[in-house]
C-alpha positions as CSV (number, residue, x, y, z in Angstrom):
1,X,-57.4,-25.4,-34.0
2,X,-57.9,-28.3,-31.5
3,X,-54.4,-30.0,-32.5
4,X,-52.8,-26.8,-31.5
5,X,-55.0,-26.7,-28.3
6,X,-54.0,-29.8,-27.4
7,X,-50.0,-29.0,-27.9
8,X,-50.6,-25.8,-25.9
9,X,-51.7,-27.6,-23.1
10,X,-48.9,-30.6,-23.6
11,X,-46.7,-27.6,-23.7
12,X,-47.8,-26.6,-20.5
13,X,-47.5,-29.9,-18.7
14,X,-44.4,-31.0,-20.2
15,X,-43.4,-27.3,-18.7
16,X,-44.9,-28.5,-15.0
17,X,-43.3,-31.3,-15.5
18,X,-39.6,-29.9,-15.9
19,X,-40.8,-27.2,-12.9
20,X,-41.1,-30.1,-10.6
21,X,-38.2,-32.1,-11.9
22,X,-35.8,-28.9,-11.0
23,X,-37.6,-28.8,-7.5
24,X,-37.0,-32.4,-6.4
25,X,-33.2,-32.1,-7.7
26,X,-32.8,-29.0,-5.7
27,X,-34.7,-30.7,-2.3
28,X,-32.2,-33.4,-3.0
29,X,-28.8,-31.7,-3.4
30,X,-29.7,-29.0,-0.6
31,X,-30.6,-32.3,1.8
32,X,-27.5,-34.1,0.9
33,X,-25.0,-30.5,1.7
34,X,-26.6,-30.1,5.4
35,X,-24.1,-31.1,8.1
36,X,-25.3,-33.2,10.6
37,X,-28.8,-32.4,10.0
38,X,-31.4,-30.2,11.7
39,X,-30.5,-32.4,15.0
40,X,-26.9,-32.9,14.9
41,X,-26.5,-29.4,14.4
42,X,-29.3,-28.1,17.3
43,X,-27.2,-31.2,19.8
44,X,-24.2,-29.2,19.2
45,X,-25.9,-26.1,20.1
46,X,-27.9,-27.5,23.6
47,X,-24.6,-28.7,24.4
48,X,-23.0,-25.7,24.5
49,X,-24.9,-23.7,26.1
50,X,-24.7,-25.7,29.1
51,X,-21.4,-24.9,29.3
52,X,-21.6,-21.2,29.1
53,X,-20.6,-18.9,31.5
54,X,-23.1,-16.0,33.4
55,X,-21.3,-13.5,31.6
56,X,-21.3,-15.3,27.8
57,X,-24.7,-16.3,28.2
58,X,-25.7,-12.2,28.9
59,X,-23.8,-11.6,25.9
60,X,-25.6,-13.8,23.7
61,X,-29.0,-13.0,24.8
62,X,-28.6,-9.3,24.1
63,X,-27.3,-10.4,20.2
64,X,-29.3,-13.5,19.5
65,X,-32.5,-12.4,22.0
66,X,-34.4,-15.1,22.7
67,X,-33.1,-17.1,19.8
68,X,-31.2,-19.9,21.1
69,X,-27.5,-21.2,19.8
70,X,-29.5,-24.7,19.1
71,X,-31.9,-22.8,16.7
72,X,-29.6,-20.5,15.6
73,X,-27.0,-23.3,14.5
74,X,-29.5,-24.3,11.6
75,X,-29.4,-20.7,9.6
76,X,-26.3,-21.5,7.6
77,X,-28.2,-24.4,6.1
78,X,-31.8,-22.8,5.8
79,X,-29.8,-19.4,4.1
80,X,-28.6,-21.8,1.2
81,X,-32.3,-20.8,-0.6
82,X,-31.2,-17.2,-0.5
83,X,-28.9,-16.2,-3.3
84,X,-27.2,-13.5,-1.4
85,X,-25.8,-15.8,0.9
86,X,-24.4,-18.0,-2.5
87,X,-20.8,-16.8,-1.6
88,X,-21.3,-18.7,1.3
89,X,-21.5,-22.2,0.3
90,X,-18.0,-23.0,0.4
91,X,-17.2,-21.9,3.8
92,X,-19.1,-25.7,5.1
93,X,-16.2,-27.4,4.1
94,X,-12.3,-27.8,3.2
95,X,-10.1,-30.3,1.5
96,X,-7.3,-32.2,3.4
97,X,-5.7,-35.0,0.8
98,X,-4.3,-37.7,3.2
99,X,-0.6,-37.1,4.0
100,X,-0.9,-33.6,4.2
101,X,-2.1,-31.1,6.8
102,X,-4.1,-27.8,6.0
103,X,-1.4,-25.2,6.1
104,X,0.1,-26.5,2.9
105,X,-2.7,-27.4,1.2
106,X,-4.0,-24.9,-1.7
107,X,-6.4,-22.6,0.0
108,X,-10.6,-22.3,-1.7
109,X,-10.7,-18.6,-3.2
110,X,-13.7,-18.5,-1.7
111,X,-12.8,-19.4,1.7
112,X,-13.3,-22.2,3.6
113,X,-14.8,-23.8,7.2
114,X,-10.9,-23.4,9.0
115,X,-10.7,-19.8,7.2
116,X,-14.2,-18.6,8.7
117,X,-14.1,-19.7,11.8
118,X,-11.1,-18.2,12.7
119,X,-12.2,-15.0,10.5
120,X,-15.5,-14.9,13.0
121,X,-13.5,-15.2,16.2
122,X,-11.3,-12.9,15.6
123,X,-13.9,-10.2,14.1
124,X,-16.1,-10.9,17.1
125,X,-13.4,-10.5,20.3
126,X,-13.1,-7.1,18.5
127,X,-16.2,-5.8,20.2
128,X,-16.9,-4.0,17.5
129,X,-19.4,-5.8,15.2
130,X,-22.6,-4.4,14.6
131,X,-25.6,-6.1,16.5
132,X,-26.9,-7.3,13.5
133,X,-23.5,-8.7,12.0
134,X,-23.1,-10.1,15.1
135,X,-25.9,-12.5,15.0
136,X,-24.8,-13.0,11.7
137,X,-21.0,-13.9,12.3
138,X,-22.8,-16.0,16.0
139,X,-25.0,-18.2,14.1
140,X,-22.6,-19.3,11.6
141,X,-19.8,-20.0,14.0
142,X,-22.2,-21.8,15.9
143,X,-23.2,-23.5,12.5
144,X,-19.1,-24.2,11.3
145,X,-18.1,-25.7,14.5
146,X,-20.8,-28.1,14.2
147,X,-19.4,-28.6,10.7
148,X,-16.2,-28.8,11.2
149,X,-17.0,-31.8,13.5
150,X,-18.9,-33.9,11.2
151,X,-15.6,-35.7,9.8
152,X,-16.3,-35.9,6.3
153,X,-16.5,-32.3,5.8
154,X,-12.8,-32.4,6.0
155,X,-12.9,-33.9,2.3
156,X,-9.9,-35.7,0.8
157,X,-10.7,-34.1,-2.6
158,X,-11.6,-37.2,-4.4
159,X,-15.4,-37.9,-3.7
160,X,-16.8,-34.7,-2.2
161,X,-16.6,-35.3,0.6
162,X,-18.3,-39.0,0.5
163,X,-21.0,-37.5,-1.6
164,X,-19.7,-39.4,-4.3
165,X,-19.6,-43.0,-2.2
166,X,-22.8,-44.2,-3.2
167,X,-24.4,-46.1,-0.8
168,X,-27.6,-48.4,0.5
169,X,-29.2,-47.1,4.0
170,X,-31.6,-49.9,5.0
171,X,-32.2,-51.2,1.7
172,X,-32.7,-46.8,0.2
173,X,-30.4,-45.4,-1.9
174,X,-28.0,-42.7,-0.2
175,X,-24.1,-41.7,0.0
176,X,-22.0,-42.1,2.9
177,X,-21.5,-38.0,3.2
178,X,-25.5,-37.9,4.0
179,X,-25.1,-41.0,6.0
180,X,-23.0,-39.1,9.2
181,X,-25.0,-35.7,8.6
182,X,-28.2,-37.2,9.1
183,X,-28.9,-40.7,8.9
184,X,-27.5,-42.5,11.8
185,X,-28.7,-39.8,14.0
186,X,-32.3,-39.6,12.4
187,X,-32.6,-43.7,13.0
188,X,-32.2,-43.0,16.8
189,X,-35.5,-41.2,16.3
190,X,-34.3,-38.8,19.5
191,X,-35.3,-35.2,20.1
192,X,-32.1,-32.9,19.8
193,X,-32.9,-32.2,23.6
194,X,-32.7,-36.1,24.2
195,X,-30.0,-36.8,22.4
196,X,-27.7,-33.8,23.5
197,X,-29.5,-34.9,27.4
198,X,-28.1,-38.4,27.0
199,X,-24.5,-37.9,25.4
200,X,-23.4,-34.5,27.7
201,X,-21.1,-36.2,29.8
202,X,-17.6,-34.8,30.6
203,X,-15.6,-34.0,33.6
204,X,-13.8,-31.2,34.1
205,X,-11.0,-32.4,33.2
206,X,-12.2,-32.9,29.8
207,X,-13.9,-30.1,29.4
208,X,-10.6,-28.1,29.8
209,X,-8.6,-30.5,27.5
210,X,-11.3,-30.2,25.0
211,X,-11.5,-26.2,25.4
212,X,-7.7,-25.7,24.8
213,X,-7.4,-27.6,21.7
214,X,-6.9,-25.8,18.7
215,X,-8.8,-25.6,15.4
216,X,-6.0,-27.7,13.5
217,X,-6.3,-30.0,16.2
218,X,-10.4,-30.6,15.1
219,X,-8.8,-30.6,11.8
220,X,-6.4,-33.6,12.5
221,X,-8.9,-35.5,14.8
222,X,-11.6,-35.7,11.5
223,X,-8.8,-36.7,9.4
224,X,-7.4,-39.6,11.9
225,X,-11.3,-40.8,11.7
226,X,-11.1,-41.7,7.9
227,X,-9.7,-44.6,7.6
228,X,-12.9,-46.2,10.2
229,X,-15.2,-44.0,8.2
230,X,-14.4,-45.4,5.1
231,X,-14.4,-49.3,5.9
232,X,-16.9,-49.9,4.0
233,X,-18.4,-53.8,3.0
234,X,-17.3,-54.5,-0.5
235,X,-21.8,-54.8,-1.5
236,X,-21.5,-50.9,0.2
237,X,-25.0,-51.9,2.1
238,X,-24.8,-50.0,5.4
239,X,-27.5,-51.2,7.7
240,X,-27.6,-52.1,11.7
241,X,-24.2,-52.8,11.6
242,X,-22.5,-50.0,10.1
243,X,-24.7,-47.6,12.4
244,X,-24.0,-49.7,15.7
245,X,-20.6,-49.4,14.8
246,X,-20.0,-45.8,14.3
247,X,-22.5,-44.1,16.5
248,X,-20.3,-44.2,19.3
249,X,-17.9,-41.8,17.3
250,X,-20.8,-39.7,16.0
251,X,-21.9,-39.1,19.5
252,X,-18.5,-38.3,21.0
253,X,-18.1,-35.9,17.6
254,X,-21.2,-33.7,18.4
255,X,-20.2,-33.4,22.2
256,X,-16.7,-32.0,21.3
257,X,-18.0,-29.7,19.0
258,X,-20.6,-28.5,22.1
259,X,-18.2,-28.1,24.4
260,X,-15.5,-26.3,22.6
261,X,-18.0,-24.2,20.6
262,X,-18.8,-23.2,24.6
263,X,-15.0,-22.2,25.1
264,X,-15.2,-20.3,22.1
265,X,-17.7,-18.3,22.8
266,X,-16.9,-18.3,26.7
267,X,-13.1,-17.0,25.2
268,X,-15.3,-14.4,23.5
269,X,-17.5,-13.0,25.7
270,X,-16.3,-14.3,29.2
């Protein structure tokens, strides 16, 4: 009687034990597939808005309410824990193998980040979106363009994406993908107000340049970053000098994707 007490309650913790084995795998792989982060994404989203017009910014406010395009740009990630958004999880990404550009490339049956975003444009100039399905299609545009940015999420379909370039980030075990989502932003240890405050500098000029480019031409500019992104040293331990080096192009990365995901919306709405 007291043996089979005792494997009951080994049963029981061998069972808690699994329970919070699954747990910390899925904390892990659901970090490790956010774009950018919680702040990369919410820069891309203060940026924009300050480069909305009267008009787009009336539009927004009676879709979102007040729910911000810097929150809002964080739902994509945060619906990953609800299965009826599991068709989803494709649309983050694409694959671009070097030497060839998108249009010839075999297409993701389940869609992908170039796909969707043009998908959500053209569904919302329609005007005829349901509120609801607005904020829907508005917070995950917000969320792609942000995406779409981070250059790695343009994979070259042989490591995921970098997922699969395992890494050291100060001496911690990580992969290069995770390392431009979150890391070298995180290190700054910068609000996403600060951060978006201290980067949002472009003249007009720019701003028009930036605002007439195409999707396939975000497509070709993460690609043309690769060969940078991947110069890795041969004991892959990525410290001060990897970050010092790089942040300059994360930086300039989140401010494109703020100002065009402004001339989106602006095309949109204005």
């Amino acid at each position: 009687m007291k043996l089979d007490k005792n494997l009951n309650s080994f049963g029981k913790l061998n069972m808690i034990t699994r329970t919070s084995a699954l747990l910390i795998a899925f904390v892990f792989f659901t970090k490790i597939c956010f774009a950018w982060g919680q702040t990369g994404h919410r820069v891309v989203g203060f940026i924009a808005e300050q480069h909305l017009n009267e008009k787009t910014k009336k539009a927004l406010q009676e879709i979102l309410g007040n729910e911000s395009l810097a929150i809002a740009s964080t739902w994509m990630d945060e619906i990953k824990s609800d299965k009826n958004y599991d068709h989803t999880h494709d649309w983050h990404w694409v694959t671009v193998p070097d030497g060839e550009n998108y249009d010839a490339t075999e297409k993701n049956k389940n869609g992908d980040v170039i796909e969707k975003i043009n998908f959500f444009i053209a569904e919302l100039k329609t005007k005829k979106v349901e509120p609801e399905k607005a904020k829907e299609y508005i917070r995950m545009l917000t969320h792609l363009i942000g995406d779409i940015h981070q250059p790695l999420h343009v994979g070259k379909g042989d490591d995921k994406g970098g997922n699969n370039v395992k890494v050291t980030w100060f001496g911690k075990n990580s992969n290069l993908h995770r390392v431009w989502d979150s890391e070298i932003i995180d290190d700054k240890q910068l609000s996403y107000t600060e951060m978006a405050t201290s980067i949002n500098f472009a003249d007009a000029t720019m701003v028009k340049n930036l605002q007439t480019s195409s999707v396939n031409n975000w497509v070709e500019e993460a690609i043309s970053h690769r060969k940078v992104i991947y110069s890795l040293p041969e004991d892959l331990k990525l410290g001060y000098e990897y970050a010092y080096i790089h942040y300059p192009l994360v930086k300039k990365q989140l401010l494109y994707a703020g100002i065009r995901l402004a001339g989106v919306l602006n095309e949109i709405y204005g």
